[in-house]
C-alpha positions in Angstrom: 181.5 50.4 173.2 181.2 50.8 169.4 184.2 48.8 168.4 183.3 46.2 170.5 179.8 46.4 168.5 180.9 46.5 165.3 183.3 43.9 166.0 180.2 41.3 167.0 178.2 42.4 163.9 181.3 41.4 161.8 181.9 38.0 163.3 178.3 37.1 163.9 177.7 38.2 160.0 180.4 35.1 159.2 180.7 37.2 155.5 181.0 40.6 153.7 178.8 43.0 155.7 178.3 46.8 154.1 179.3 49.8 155.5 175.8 51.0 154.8 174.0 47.9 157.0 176.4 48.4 159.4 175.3 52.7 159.8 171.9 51.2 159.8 172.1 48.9 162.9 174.2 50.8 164.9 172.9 54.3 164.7 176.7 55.9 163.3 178.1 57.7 160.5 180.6 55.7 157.5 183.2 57.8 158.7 182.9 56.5 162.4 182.2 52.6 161.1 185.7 53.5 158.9 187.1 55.3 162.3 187.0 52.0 164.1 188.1 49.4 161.8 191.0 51.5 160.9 191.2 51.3 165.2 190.3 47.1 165.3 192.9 46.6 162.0 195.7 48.1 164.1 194.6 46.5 167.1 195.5 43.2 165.0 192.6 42.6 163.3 192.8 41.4 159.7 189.4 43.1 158.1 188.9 43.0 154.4 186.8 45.4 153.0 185.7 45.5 149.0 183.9 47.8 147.2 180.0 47.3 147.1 180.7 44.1 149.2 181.5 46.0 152.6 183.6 44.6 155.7 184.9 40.7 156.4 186.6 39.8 159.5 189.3 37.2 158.7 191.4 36.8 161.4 191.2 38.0 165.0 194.7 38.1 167.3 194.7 36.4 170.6 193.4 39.3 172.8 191.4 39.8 176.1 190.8 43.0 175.8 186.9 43.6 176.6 186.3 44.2 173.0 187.5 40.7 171.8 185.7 38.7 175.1 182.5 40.9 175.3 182.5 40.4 171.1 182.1 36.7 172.0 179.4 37.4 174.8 176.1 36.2 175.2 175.4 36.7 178.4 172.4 39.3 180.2 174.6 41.1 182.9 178.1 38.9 183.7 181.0 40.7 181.9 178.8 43.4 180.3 181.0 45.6 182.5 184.5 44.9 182.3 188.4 46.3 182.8 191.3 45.1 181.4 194.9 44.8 182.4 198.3 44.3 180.8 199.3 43.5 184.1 198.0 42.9 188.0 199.2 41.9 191.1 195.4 39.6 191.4 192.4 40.1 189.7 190.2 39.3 192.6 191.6 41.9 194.7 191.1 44.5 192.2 187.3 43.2 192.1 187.3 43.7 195.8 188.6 46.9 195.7 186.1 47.9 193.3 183.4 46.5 195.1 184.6 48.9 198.1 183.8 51.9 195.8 180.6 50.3 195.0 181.2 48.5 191.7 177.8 46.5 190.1 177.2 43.3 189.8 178.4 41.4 187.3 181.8 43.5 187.1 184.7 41.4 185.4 188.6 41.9 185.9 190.9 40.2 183.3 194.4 40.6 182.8 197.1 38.7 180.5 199.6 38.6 183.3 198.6 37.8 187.1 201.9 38.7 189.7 200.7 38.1 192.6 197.7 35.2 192.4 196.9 33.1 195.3 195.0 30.1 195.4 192.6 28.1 198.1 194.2 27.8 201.4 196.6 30.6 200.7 198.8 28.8 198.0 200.2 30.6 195.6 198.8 30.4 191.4 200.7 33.2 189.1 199.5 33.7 185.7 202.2 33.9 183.2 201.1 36.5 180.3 199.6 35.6 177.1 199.3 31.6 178.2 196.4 31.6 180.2 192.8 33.3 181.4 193.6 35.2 184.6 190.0 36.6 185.6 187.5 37.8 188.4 184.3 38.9 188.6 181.5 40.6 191.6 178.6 39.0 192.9 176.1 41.0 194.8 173.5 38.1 195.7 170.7 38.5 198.3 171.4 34.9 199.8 172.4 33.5 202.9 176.1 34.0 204.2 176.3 30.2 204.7 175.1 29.3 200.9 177.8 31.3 199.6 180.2 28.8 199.6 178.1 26.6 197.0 178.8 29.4 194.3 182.2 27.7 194.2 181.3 24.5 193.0 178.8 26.3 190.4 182.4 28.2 188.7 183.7 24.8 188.8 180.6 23.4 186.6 180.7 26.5 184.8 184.7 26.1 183.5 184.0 22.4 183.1 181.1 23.0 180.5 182.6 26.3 178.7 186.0 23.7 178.2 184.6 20.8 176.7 182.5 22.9 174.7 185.1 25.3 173.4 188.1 22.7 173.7 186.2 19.4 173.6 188.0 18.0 175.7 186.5 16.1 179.0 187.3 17.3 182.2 186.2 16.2 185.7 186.1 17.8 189.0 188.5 17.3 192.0 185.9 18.4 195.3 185.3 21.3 195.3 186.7 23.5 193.1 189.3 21.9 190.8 189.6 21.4 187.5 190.9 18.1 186.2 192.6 16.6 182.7 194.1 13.5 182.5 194.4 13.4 186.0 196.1 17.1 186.3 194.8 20.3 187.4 194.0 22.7 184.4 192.0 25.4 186.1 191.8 26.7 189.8 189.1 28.3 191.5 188.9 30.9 194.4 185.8 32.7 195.6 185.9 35.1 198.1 183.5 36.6 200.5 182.9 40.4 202.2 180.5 39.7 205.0 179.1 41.6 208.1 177.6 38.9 211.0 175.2 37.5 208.8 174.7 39.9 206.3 176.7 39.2 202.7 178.3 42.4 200.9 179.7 40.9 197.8 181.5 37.7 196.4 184.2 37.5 194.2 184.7 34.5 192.0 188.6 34.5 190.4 189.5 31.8 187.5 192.8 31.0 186.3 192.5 28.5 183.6 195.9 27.4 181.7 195.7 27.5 178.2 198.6 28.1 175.8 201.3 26.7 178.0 203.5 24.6 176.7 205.5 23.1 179.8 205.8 23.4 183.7 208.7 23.6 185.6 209.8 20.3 187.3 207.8 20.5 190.8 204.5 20.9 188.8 205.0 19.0 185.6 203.1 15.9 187.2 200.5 18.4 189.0 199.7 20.7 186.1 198.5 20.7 182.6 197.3 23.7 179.9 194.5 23.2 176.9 197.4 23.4 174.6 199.1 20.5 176.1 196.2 18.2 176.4 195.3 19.0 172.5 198.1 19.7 170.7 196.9 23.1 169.6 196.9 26.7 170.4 193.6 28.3 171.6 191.9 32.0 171.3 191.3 32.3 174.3 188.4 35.5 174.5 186.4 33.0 173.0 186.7 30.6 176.3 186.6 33.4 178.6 183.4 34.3 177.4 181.7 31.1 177.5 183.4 30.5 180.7 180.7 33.8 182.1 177.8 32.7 179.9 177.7 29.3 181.4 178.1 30.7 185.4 175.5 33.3 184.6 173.4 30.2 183.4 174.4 28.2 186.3 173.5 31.0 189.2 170.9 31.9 187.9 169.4 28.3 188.8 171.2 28.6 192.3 169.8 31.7 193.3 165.7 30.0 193.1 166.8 27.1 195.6 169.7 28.5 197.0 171.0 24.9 197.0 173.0 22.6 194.3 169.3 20.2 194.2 169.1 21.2 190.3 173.0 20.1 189.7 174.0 17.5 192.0 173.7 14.6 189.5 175.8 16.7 187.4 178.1 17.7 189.3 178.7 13.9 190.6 178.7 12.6 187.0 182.2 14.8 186.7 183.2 14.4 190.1 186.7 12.6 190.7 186.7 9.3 193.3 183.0 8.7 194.0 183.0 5.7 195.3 186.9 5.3 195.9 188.8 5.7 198.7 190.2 9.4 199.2 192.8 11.2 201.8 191.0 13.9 203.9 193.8 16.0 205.1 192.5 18.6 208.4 196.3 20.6 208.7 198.5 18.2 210.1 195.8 15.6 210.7 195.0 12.8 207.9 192.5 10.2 207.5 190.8 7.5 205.0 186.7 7.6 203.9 185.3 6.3 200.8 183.8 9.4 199.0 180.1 9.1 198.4 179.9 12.4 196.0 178.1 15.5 197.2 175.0 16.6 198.5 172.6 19.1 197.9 174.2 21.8 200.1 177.6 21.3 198.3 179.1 19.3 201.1 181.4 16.0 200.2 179.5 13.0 202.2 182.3 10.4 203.0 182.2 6.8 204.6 184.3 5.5 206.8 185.4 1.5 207.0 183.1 0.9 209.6 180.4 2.8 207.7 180.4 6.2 209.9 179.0 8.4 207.9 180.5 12.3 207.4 179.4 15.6 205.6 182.9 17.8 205.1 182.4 21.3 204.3 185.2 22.7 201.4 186.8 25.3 203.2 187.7 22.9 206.2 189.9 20.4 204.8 191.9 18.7 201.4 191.2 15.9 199.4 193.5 13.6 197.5 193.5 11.2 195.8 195.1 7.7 197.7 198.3 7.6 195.7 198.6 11.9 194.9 196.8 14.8 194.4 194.8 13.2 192.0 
């Protein structure tokens, strides 16, 4: 898209770019350069433009329209394709529905407000608008059904590095998908998978991360915290989005030469909440004690029991919590 193009040359230029450079590398006309930052100032963009100087980008509006995100992309193929919503019932079954009419990899969904969201183990997560990144994209690997599930804890390393980076602030990660601050969940993960015996279709990854929040309701207030809260500060949010798909694309593409987590376990245990504490393992109505021992390289949670039993727990079998709460 041209906007979105001309949009990247003006923040990656940091100045005053011409109109005349700006023809140059993009192959168009003044009058279509002048065509879409009349488009981008009404959009909210505050563009200065003086004579024999050119264009400066001074201020860009808190948007995740696939112009601002993709303006902050660096990535090869995830979120090079992407649709935008004011509003969705959930992100990932839009992907999915895509993906039925054959969508490509890589395909992202964002929205600013998320109706009907759902979490792991079919718990609800709505996404408020303007306060949070409510997103999905399509994977269409060739990898085994039953390494799928390791893609999970990837997105989780993925949000973790694109947050301290872009927020500096320190996270960790609650098994297996969780993202913690302070000892509350900031982000939620849920991947989903279309397969056929042993024969994967597509995955879809869906992220909710809470940004510019500035309270919870009572039954979540000890639960639940946003960026906003934990620094003090509002956030641009296309900005975080975008590093959020840099860093999976990064991340996967690692995965997909072992199809294993061999290459990120030690990083993933560095962030990983309770190694070497006690945990709850709750199994529906069933609960029990182990010492968690951090993961191994097929993304499993290896707990000991007090007489030293050993266990592997797969993720999409069981809870963990912490001894006292969900932390």
């Amino acid at each position: 898209m041209m906007k979105t193009r001309i949009l990247k040359e003006l923040k990656e230029a940091g100045d005053y770019i011409s109109g005349q450079e700006l023809c140059a590398k993009l192959q168009v006309s003044r009058t279509a350069v002048w065509k879409h930052i009349k488009a981008l100032r009404e959009e909210g963009y505050q563009i200065d433009s003086v004579t024999n100087k050119g264009y400066r980008l001074l201020n860009s509006p808190d948007l995740l329209v696939p112009e601002e995100v993709q303006s902050n992309l660096n990535s090869r193929w995830l979120g090079q394709e992407m649709r935008f919503y004011e509003t969705i019932g959930s992100t990932n079954l839009e992907v999915r529905r895509l993906a039925e009419e054959g969508a490509p990899h890589g395909l992202t969904v964002i929205t600013e407000e998320q109706t009907m969201g759902k979490g792991r183990r079919g718990r609800s997560w709505l996404g408020e608008p303007g306060c949070g990144i409510w997103m999905s994209f399509l994977l269409r690997p060739q990898i085994a059904v039953e390494n799928s599930s390791m893609l999970t804890l990837i997105a989780a390393l993925a949000v973790q590095k694109a947050i301290e980076e872009e927020a500096d602030i320190h996270c960790q990660i609650k098994w297996p998908n969780d993202i913690i601050v302070n000892k509350k969940k900031i982000c939620g993960i849920l991947t989903e998978l279309s397969a056929q015996m042993d024969e994967l279709n597509y995955i879809v990854v869906g992220i909710g991360i809470n940004v510019n929040i500035e309270g919870f309701p009572e039954d979540l207030k000890d639960k639940a915290t946003s960026l906003q809260i934990e620094t003090g500060q509002t956030m641009k949010r296309a900005p975080l989005a975008a590093k959020v798909l840099e860093c999976f694309e990064h991340y996967y593409e690692i995965f997909l030469k072992t199809e294993d987590l061999s290459a990120f376990m030690d990083e993933y245990n560095r962030l990983l909440l309770h190694v070497n504490q006690k945990i709850r393992v709750i199994q529906g109505s069933r609960e029990e004690t182990y010492i968690s021992r951090g993961i191994n390289s097929d993304g499993e949670l290896l707990t000991e029991d007090e007489m030293g039993n050993k266990r592997a727990i797969l993720s999409g079998e069981v809870s963990v919590r912490g001894i006292l709460g969900y932390v």
